[in-house]
NUGU-63667 format. One line per field, with one value per residue (C-alpha): residue number from 0; residue in one letter; x, y, z. Coordinates in Angstrom, 3 decimals, m for minus. Each point is the difference from the previous one (the first is absolute). Example, Ala and Ser with C-alpha at 12.3 -4.5 7.8 and 13.67 -1.06 7.14 Angstrom:
<sites>
resi: [0; 1]
resn: [A; S]
X: [12.300; 1.370]
Y: [m4.500; 3.440]
Z: [7.800; m0.660]
</sites>
This chain:
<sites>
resi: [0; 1; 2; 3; 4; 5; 6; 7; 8; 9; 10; 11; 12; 13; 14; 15; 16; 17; 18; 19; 20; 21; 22; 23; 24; 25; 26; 27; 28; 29; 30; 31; 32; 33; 34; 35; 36; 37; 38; 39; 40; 41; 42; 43; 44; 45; 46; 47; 48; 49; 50; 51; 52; 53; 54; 55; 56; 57; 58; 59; 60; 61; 62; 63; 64; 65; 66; 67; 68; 69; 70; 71; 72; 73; 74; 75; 76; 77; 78; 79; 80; 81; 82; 83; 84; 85; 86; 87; 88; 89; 90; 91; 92; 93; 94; 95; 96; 97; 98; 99; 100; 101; 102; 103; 104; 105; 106; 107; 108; 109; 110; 111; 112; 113; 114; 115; 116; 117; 118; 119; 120; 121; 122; 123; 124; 125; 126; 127; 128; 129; 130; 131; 132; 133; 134; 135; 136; 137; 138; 139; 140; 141; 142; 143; 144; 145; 146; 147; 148; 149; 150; 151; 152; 153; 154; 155; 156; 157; 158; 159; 160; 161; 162; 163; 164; 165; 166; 167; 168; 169; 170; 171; 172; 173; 174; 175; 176; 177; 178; 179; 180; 181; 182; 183; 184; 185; 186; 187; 188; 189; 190; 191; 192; 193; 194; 195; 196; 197; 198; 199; 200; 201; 202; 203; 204; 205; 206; 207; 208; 209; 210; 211; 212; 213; 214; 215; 216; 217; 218; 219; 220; 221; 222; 223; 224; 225; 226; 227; 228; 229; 230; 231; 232; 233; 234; 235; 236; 237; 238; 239; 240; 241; 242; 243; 244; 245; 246; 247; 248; 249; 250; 251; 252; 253; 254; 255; 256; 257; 258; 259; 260; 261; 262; 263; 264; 265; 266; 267; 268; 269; 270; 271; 272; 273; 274; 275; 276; 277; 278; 279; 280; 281; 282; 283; 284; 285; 286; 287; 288; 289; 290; 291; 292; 293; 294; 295; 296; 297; 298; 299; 300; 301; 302; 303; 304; 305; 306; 307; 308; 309; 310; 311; 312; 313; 314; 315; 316; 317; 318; 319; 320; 321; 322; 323; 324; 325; 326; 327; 328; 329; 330; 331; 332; 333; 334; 335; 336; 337; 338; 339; 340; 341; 342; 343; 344; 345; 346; 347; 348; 349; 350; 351; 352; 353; 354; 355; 356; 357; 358; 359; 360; 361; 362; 363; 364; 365; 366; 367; 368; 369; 370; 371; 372; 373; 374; 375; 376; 377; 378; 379; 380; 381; 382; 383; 384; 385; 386; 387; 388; 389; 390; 391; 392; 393; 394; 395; 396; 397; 398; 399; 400; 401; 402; 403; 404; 405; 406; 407; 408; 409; 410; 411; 412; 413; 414; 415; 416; 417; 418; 419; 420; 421; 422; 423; 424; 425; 426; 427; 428; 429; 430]
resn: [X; X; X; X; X; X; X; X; X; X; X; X; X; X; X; X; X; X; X; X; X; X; X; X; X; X; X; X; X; X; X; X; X; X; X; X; X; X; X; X; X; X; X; X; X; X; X; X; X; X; X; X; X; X; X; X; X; X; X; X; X; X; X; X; X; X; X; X; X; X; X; X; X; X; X; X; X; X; X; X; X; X; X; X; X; X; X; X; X; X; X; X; X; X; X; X; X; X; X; X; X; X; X; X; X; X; X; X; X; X; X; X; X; X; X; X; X; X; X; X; X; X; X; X; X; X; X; X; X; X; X; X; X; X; X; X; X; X; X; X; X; X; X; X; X; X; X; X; X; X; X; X; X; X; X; X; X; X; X; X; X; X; X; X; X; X; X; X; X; X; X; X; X; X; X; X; X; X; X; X; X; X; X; X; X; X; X; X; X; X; X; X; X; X; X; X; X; X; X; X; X; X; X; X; X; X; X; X; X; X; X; X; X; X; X; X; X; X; X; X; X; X; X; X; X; X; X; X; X; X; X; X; X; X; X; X; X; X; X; X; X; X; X; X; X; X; X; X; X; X; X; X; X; X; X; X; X; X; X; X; X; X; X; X; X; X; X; X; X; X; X; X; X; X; X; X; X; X; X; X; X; X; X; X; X; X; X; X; X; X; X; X; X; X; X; X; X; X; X; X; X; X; X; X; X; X; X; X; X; X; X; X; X; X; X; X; X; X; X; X; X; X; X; X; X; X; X; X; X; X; X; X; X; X; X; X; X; X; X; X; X; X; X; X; X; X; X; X; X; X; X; X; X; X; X; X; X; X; X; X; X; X; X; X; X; X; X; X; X; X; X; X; X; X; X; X; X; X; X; X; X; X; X; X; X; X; X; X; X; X; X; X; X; X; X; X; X; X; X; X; X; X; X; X; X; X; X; X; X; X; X; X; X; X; X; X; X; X; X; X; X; X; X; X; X; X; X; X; X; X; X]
X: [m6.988; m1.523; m1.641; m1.953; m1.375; m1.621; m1.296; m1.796; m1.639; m1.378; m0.811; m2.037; m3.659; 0.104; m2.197; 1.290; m2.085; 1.017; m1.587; 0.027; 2.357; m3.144; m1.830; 2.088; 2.085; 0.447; 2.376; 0.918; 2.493; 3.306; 0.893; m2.010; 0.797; 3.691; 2.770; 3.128; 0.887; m2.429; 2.717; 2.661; m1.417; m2.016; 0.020; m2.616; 0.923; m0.897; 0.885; 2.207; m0.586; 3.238; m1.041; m2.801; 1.915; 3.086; m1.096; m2.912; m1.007; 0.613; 3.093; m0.696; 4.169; m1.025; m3.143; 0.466; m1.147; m3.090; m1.827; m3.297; m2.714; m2.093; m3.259; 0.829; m1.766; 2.516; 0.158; 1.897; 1.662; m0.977; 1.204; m1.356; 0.037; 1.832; 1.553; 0.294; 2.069; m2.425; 2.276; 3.228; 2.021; m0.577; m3.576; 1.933; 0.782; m2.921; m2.208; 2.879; m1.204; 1.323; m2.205; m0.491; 1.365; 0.914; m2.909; 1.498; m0.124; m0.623; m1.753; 1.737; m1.218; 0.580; 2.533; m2.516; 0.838; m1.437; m3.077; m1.331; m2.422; m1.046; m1.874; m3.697; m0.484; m1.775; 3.089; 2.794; 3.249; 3.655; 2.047; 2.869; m1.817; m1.168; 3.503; 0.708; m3.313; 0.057; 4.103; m0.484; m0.134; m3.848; m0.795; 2.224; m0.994; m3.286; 0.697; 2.337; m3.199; m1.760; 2.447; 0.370; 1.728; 2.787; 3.015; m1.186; m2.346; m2.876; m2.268; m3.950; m1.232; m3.420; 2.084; 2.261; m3.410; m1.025; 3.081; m0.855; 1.539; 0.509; m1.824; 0.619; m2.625; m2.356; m2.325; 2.414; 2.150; 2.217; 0.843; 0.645; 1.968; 1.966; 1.063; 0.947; 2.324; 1.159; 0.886; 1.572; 2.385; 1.887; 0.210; 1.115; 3.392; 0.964; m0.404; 2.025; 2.280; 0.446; m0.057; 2.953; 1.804; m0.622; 1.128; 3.727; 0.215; m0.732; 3.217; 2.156; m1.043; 1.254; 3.142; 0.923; m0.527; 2.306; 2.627; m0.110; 0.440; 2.852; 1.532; m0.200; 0.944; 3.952; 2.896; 1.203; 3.742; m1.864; m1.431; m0.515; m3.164; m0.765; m2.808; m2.162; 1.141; 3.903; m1.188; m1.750; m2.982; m3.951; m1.417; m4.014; m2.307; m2.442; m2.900; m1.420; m3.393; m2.169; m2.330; 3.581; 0.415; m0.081; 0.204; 3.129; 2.198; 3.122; 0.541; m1.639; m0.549; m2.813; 1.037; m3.295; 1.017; 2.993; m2.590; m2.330; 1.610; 4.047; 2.266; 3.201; 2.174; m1.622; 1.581; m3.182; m3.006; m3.919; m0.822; 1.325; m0.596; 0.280; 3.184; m0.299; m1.001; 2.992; 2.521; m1.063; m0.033; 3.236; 0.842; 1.753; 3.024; 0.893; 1.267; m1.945; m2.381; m3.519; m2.250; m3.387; 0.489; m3.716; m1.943; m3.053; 1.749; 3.042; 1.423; m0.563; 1.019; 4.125; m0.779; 2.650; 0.291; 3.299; m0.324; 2.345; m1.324; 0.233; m0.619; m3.757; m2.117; m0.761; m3.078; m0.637; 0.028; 2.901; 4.075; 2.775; 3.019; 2.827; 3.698; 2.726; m1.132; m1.679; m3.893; m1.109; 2.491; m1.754; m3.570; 0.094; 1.516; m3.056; m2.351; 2.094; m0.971; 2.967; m1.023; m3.499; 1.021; 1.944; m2.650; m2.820; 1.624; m0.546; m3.479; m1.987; m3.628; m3.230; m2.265; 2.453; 3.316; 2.965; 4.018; 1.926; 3.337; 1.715; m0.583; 0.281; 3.625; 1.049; m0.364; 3.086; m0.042; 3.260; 2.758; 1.654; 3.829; m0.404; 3.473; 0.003; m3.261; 0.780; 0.030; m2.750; m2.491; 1.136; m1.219; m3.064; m0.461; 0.383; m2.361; m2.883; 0.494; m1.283; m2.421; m1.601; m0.749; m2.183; m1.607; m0.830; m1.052; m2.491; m1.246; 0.361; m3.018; 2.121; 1.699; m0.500; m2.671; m1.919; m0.009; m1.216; m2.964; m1.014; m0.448; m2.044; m2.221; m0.377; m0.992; m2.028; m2.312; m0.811; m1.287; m1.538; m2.348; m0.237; m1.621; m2.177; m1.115; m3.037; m2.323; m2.805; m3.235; m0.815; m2.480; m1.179; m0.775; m1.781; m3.985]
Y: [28.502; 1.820; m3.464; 0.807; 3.320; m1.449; m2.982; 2.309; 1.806; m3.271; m1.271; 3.378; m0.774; m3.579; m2.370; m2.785; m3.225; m2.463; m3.485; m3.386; m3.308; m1.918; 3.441; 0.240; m3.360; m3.652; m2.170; m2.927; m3.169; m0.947; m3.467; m2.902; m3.678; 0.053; m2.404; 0.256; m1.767; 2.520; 2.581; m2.292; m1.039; 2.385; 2.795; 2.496; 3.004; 1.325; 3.402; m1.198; 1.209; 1.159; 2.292; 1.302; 0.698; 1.705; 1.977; 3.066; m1.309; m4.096; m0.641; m1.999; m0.986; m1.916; m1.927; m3.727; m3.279; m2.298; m3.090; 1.272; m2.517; 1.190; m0.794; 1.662; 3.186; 2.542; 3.386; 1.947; 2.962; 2.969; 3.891; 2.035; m2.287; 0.403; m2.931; m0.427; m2.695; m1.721; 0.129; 0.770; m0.665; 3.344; 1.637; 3.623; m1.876; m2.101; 0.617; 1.908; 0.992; 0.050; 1.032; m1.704; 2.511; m2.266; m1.554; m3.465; m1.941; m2.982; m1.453; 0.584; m1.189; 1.035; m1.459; m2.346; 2.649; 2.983; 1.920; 2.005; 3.180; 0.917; 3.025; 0.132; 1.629; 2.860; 1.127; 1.640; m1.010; 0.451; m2.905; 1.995; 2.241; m2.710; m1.888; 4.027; m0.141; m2.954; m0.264; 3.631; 0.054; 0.504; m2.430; m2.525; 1.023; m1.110; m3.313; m0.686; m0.166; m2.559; m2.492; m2.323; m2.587; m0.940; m1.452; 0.697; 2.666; m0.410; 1.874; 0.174; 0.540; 1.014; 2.901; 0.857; 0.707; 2.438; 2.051; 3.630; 0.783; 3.319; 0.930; 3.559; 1.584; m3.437; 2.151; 1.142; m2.903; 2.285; 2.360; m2.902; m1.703; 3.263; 0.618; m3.304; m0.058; 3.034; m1.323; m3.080; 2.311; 2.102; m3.945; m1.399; 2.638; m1.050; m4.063; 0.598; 1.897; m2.730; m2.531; 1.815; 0.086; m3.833; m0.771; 1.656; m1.812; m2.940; 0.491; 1.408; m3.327; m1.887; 1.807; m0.506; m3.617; 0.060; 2.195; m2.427; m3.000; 1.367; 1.355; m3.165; m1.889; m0.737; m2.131; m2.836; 1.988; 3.232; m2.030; m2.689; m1.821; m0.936; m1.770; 1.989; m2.919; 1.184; 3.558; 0.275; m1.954; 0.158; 0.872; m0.857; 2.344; m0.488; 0.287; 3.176; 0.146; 2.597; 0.577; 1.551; 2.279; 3.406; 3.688; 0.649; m1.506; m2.745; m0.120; m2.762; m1.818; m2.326; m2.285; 1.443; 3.117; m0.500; 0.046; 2.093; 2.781; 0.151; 0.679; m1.180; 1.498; 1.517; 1.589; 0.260; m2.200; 0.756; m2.093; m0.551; m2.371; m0.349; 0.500; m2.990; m1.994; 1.460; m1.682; m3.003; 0.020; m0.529; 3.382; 0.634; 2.767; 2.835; m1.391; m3.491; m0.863; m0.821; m2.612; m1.059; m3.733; m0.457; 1.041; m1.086; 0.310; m0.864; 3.495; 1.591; m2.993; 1.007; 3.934; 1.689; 3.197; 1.530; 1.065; 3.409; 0.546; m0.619; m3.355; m1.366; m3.069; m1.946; m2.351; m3.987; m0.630; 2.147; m0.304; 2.339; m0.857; 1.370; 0.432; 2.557; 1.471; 3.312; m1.271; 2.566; m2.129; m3.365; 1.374; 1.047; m3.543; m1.602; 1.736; m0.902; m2.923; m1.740; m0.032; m0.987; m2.856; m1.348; m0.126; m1.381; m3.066; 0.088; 1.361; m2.628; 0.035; m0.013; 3.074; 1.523; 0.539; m0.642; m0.380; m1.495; 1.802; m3.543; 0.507; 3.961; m0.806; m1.946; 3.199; 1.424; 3.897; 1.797; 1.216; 2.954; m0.072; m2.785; m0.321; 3.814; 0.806; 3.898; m0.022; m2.291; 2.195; 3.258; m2.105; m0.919; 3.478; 1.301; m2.656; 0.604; 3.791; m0.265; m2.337; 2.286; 2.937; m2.302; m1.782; 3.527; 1.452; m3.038; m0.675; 2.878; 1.941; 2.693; 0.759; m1.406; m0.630; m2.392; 3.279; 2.077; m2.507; 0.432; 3.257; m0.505; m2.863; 2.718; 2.805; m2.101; m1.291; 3.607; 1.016; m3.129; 0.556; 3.687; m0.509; m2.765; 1.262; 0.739; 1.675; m2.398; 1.086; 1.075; m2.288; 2.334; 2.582; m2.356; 0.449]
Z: [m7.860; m2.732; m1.375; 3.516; m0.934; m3.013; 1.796; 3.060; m3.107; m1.298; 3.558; 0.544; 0.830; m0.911; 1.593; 1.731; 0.852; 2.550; m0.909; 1.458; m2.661; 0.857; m2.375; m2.361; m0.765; m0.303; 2.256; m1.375; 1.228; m1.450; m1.166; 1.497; 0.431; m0.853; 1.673; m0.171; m3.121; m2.071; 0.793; m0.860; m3.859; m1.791; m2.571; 1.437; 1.346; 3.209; 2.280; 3.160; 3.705; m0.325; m2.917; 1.409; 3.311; m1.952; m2.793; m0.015; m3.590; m0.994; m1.415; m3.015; m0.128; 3.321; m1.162; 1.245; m1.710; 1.350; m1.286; m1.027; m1.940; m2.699; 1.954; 3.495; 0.531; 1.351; 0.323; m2.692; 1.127; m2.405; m0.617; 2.739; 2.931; 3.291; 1.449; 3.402; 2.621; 2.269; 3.134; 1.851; 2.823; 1.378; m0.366; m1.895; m2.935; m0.525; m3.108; m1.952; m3.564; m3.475; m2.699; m3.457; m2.839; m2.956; m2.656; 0.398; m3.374; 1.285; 3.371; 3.041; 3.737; 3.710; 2.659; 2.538; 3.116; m1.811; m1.369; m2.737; m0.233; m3.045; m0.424; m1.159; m3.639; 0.953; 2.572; m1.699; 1.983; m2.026; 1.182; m0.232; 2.357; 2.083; 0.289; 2.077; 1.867; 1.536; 1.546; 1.091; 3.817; 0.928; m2.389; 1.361; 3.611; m0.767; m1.566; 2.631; 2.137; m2.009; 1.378; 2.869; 1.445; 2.864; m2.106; m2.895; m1.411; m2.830; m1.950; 1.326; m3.474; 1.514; 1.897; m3.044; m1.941; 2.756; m1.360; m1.145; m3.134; m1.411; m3.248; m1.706; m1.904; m0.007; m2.329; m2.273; m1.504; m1.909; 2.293; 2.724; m2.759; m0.062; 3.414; 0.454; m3.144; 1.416; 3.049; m1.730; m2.010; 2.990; 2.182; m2.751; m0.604; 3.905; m0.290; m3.514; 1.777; 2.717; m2.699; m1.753; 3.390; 0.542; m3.406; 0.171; 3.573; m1.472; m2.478; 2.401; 1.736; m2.809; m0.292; 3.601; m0.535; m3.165; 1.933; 3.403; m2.106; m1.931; 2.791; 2.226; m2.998; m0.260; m1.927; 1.545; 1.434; 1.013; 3.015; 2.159; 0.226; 3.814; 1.699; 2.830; 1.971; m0.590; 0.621; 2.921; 2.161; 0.204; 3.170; 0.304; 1.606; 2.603; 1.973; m1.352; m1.214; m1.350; 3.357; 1.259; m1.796; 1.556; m1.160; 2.344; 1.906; m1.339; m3.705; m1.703; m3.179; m1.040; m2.944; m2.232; 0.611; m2.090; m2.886; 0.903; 1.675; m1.396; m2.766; m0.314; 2.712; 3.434; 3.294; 2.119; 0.419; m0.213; 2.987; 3.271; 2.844; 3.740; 1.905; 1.641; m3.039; m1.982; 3.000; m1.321; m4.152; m1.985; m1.506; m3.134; m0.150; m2.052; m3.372; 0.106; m3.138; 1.166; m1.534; m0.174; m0.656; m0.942; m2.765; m1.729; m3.364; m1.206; m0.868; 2.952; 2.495; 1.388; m0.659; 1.681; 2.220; 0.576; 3.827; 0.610; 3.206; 4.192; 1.358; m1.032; 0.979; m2.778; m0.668; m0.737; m3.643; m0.698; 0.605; 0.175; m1.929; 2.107; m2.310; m0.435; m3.282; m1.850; 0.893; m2.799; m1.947; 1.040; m0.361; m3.343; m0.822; 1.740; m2.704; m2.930; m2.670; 0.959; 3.756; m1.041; m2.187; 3.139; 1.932; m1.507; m0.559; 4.267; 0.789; 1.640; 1.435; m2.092; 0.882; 2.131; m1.501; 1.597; m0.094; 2.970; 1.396; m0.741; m3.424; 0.024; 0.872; m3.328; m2.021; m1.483; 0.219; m2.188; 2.425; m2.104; 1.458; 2.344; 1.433; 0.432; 2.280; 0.126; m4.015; 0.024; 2.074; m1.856; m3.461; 1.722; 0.821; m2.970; m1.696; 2.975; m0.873; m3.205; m0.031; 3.415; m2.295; m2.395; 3.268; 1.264; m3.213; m0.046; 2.807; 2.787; 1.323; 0.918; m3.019; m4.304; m1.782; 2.460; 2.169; m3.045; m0.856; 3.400; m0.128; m3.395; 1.516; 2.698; m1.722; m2.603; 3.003; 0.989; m2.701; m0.665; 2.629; m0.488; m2.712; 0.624; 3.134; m1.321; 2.919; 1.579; 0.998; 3.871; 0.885; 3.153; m2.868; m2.291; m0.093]
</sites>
């Protein structure tokens, strides 16, 4: 990179001091002494968890609302802080950053789960070089240690204020000012690059939504309307937890993994279990539509995985729907609006989500051709053929634009740390 060259001139002889938070900042709590209904009445705004967690630099489009008095003494969040979560389920993504880079206009506070540092006066520190510095991967190695826990990992703050931070040219504002800008300007042509990227997914998103629902939208004659029930028949799976799952062995799907782990259509499986366990599970075939039948919201509860692939033991908390149709066909109809509408009027359960096969089964799905199944399939084909190059251009890692961001992110995080792998001194050398 030739923005490189420039930067190794700049970087040439500079001093770099590794100091302690506890030296050279403030840590300060978010919101205090708020219940429930303060964040269900209230016109003060205040920076989520999940903003914090998501974004390098606060969103202000995702600001929330709280009840905040005139006479509490809160924190206000101001330009130049880094926000931090105060815990995780895993110990890796505790403590994940996003720095403050907007002069709010007004007072804005800090989700209850989360922390501020705010800079002393004296220590010249960009934001929009520290929202870099501190997700770049010896940075977060190093808060990663500051946390503890068995199910669920926190933040010692008297260990995260042990945390050496890197400070160019301490002596010479301007020129640390400088280099960091620098270093600002090449990160910030990848993350607009990725942002670009993530933007044109986002329509071609919307325009594979408009195309399924106008595809899988029809006139009374073209079709027949059917219920699942007149279709086909649910089959529950069983017995398979997540402590079974091995790295080879009999095919096998866990209902989570359906979110986590799949698109739309699969032929082969990321986990496996024993021989002997797989005797026992019911198994779906090639051509059934897999579904996790629990959800903890109401969008995602039903989401459907067309299964192209060899016998496969399936999990509790998921069915197979077994029929003699296109299951590309009947997938993409589970994710349209008209699908959806269907069945929320069914989801029961209150923190877990959940739709019974009983109900599943009252569902009308259109039949293109019904009284002519080898017409009918070939229209379903046709329909699952187009609607496959938009679910592919979306969402494969192979292939389309998720694929390219990827390889953004990717290169983005190397030079990330590249540069901000600012050399530390040898403390068997030191005086």
């Amino acid at each position: 990179m030739n923005n490189l060259s420039y930067l190794e001139k700049l970087l040439e002889d500079v001093e770099v001091e590794w100091k302690q938070l506890a030296d050279i900042a403030e840590i300060y709590s978010g919101l205090t002494g708020k219940n429930k209904a303060d964040f269900e009445s209230g016109d003060a705004k205040y920076i989520s968890y999940k903003n914090i967690f998501n974004n390098i630099e606060v969103d202000p489009n995702q600001l929330e609302l709280v009840k905040v008095s005139e006479n509490e003494r809160q924190h206000k969040v101001r330009y130049g802080d880094i926000l931090f979560t105060g815990s995780s389920e895993i110990a890796v993504e505790a403590g994940m950053s996003s720095a403050v880079t907007i002069d709010f206009k007004e007072p804005v506070y800090l989700n209850s789960f989360s922390f501020g540092v705010r800079f002393n006066d004296d220590v010249k520190m960009m934001p929009e070089f520290s929202k870099y510095l501190f997700r770049s991967r010896f940075m977060r190695a190093e808060i990663a240690k500051s946390a503890s826990g068995v199910t669920r990992f926190n933040i010692s703050k008297a260990r995260f204020k042990k945390i050496l931070v890197p400070i160019p040219c301490p002596n010479n504002p301007e020129k640390s000012l400088a280099i960091q800008a620098e270093i600002v300007r090449i990160l910030d042509t990848f993350t607009e690059l990725t942002a670009e990227l993530t933007a044109e997914l986002n329509m071609r998103k919307k325009q594979y939504n408009y195309y399924r629902n106008q595809l899988l939208s029809f006139k009374e004659d073209e079709v027949e309307w059917k219920t699942l029930g007149e279709i086909g028949n649910f089959i529950r799976g069983n017995g398979l937890q997540k402590k079974d799952l091995l790295t080879k062995g009999f095919p096998a799907i866990h209902y989570g993994q359906i979110y986590t782990k799949y698109g739309l259509t699969a032929n082969e499986t990321f986990s496996y279990i024993s021989d002997e366990l797989g005797k026992k599970l019911r198994k779906a075939n090639y051509n059934d539509l897999l579904l996790a039948t629990t959800s903890e919201n109401d969008e995602d509860v039903v989401k459907p995985l067309a299964w192209l692939g060899n016998d496969v033991a399936i999990s509790g908390d998921m069915m197979l729907f077994r029929h003699k149709q296109n299951v590309k066909y009947l997938a993409h109809f589970f994710l349209t609006e008209n699908f959806q509408a269907q069945k929320r009027k069914y989801i029961t359960g209150a923190k877990v989500r959940r739709v019974s096969s009983t109900d599943l089964a009252k569902i009308v799905v259109p039949i293109p051709y019904p009284n002519n199944p080898e017409k009918s399939l070939a229209e379903q084909a046709r329909i699952a053929s187009i609607l496959d190059k938009f679910d592919t251009l979306t969402t494969s890692l192979q292939e389309g634009l998720p694929r390219e961001i990827e390889l953004r992110q990717k290169q983005y995080e190397y030079y990330r740390d590249l540069l901000l792998n600012f050399p530390k001194p040898d403390p068997d050398k030191a005086d």
